[in-house]
C-alpha positions as CSV (number, residue, x, y, z in Angstrom):
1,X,-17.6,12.0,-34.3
2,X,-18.6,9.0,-31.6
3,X,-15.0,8.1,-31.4
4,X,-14.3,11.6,-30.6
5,X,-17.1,12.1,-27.5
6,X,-16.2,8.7,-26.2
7,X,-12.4,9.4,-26.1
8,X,-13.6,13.1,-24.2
9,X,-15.8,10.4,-22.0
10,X,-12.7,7.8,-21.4
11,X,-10.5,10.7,-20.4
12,X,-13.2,12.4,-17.7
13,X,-13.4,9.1,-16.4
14,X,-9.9,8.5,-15.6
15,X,-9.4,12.0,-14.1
16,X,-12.6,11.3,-11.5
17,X,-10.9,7.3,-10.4
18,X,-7.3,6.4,-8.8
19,X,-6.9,3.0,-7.7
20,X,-4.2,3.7,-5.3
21,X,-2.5,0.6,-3.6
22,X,-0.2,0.4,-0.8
23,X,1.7,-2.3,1.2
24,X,2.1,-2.8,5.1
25,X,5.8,-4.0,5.2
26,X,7.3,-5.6,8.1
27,X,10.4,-6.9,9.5
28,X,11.8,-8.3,12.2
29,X,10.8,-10.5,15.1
30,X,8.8,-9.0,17.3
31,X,7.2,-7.4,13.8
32,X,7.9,-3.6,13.1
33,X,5.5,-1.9,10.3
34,X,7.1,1.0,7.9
35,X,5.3,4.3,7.9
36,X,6.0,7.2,6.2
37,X,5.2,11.2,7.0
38,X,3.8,12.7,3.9
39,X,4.6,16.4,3.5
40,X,2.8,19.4,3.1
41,X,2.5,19.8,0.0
42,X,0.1,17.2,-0.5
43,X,-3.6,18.1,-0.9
44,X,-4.7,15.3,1.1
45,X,-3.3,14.9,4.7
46,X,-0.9,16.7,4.8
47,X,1.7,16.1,7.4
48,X,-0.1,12.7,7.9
49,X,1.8,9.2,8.3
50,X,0.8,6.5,5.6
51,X,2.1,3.3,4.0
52,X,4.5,3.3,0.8
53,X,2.4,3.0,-1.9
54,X,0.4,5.3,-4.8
55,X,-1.8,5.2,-7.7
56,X,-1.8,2.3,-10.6
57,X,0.3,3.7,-13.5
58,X,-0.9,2.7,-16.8
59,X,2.5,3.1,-18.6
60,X,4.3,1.1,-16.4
61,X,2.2,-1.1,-14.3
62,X,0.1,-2.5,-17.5
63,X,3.6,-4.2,-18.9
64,X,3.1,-7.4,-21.2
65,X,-0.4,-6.5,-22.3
66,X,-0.4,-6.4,-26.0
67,X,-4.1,-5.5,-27.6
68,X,-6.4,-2.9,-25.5
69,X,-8.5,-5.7,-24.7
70,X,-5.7,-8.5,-23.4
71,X,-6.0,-9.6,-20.2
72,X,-2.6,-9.7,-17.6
73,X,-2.3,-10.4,-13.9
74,X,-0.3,-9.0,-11.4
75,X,-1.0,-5.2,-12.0
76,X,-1.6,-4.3,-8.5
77,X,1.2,-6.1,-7.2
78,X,3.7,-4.4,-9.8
79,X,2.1,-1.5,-8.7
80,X,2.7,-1.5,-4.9
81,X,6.1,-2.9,-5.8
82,X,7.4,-0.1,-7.8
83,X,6.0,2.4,-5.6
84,X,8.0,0.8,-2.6
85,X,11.0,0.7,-4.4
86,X,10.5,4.2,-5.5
87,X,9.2,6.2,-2.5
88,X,10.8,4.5,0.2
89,X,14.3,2.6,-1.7
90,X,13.1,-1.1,-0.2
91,X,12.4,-4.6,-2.3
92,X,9.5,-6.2,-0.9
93,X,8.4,-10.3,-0.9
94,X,5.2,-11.5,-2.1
95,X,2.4,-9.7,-1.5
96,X,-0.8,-11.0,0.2
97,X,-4.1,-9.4,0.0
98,X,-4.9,-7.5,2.9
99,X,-8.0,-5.1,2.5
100,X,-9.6,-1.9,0.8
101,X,-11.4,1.7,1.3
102,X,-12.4,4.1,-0.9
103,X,-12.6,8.1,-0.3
104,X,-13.6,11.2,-2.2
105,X,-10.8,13.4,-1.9
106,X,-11.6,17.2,-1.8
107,X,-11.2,17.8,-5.6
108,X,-13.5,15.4,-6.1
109,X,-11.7,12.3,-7.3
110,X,-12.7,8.8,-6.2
111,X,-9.4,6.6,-4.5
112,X,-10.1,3.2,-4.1
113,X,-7.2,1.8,-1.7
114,X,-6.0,-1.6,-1.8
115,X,-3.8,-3.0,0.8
116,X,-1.2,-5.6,0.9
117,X,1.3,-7.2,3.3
118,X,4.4,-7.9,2.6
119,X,7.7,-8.9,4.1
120,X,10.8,-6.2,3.9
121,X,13.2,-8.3,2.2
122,X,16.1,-5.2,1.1
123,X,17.3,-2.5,1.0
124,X,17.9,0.4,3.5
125,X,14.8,3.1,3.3
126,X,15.6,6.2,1.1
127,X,12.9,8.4,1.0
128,X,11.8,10.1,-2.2
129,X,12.4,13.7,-2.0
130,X,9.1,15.7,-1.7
131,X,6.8,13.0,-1.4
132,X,7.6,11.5,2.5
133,X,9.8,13.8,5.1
134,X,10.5,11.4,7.4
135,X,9.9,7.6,7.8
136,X,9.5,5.2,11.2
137,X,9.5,1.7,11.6
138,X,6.8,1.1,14.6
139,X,5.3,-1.5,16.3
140,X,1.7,-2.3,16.4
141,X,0.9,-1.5,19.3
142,X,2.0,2.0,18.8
143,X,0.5,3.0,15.7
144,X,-2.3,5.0,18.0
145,X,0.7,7.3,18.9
146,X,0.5,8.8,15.1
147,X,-1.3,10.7,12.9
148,X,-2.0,8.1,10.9
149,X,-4.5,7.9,7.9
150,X,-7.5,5.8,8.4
151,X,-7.0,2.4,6.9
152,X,-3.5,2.7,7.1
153,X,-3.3,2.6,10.9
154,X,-6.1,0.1,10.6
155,X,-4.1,-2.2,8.6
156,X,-1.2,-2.2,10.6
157,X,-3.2,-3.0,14.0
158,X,-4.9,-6.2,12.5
159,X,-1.9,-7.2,11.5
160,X,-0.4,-7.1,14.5
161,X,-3.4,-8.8,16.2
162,X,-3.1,-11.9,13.3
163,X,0.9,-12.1,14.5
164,X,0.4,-12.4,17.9
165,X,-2.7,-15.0,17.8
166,X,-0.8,-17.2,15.0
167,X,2.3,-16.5,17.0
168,X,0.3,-18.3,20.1
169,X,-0.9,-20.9,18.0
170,X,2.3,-22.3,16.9
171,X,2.9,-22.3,20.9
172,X,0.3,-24.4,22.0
173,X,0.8,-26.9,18.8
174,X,4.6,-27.4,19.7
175,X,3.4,-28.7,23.2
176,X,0.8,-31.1,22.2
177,X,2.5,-34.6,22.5
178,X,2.4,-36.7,18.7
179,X,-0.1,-39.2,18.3
């Protein structure tokens, strides 16, 4: 009887949490950013530009973990991996950590939102049908120009920021004479 209440209490739990990840990708020199135009028939902005990215998949993002209480790494990254390669046709490079949000959507399911950079390595952008309508690759100073969603936008700017300072820096260190 326990077993059965606390399978009933496993499975509310995972219908009130997503952990959603997505990935800033960029290309290029000076450094573009992919966004995508969700359409409407998404709950949640609608009609709204976002990264590539989507919720943690437990049958194929938990690979390689053999008992139910085994430990693995890289979920998150296989995560924002296949959804890149599935929403928007691209193969991305290794992933670095960028930042997080959370946000009650209106059905009242927690997201938490984990963001990561990472370099556009292949592929020519296909968008899934029904998910994205249209796709743009943009520069950071012109994300303000789109309906973007919060942390997406937010995301792309400090990236952009981080390029052009440690663009700078690598200036001024090639024109310091060696000691």
């Amino acid at each position: 009887m326990k077993k059965r209440s606390e399978k009933s209490t496993k499975q509310k739990l995972q219908e009130r949490y997503r952990v959603v990840v997505q990935y800033v990708i960029y290309r290029g020199n000076p450094r573009e950013y992919l966004i995508m135009r969700r359409t409407g028939r998404h709950t949640v902005w609608p009609h709204r530009w976002t990264l590539p990215g989507g919720g943690v998949d437990r049958k194929k993002d938990f690979v390689g973990f053999r008992k139910k209480r085994s430990f693995g790494q890289g979920v998150l990254y296989r995560a924002g991996s296949r959804e890149s390669l599935e929403e928007a046709g691209i193969e991305v490079g290794v992933p670095r950590y960028l930042d997080n949000a959370s946000f009650v959507r209106p059905d009242g399911i927690y997201s938490i939102f984990i963001v990561f950079a990472a370099r556009h390595v292949g592929g020519c952008v296909k968008l899934k049908r029904g998910d994205c309508s249209e796709f743009k690759w943009v520069r950071a100073g012109d994300i303000q120009k789109y309906r973007v969603i919060g942390i997406a936008g937010e995301c792309i700017r400090r990236m952009g920021d981080h390029y052009r300072l440690s663009k700078r820096s690598r200036k001024r260190k090639r024109k310091r004479p060696a000691c």
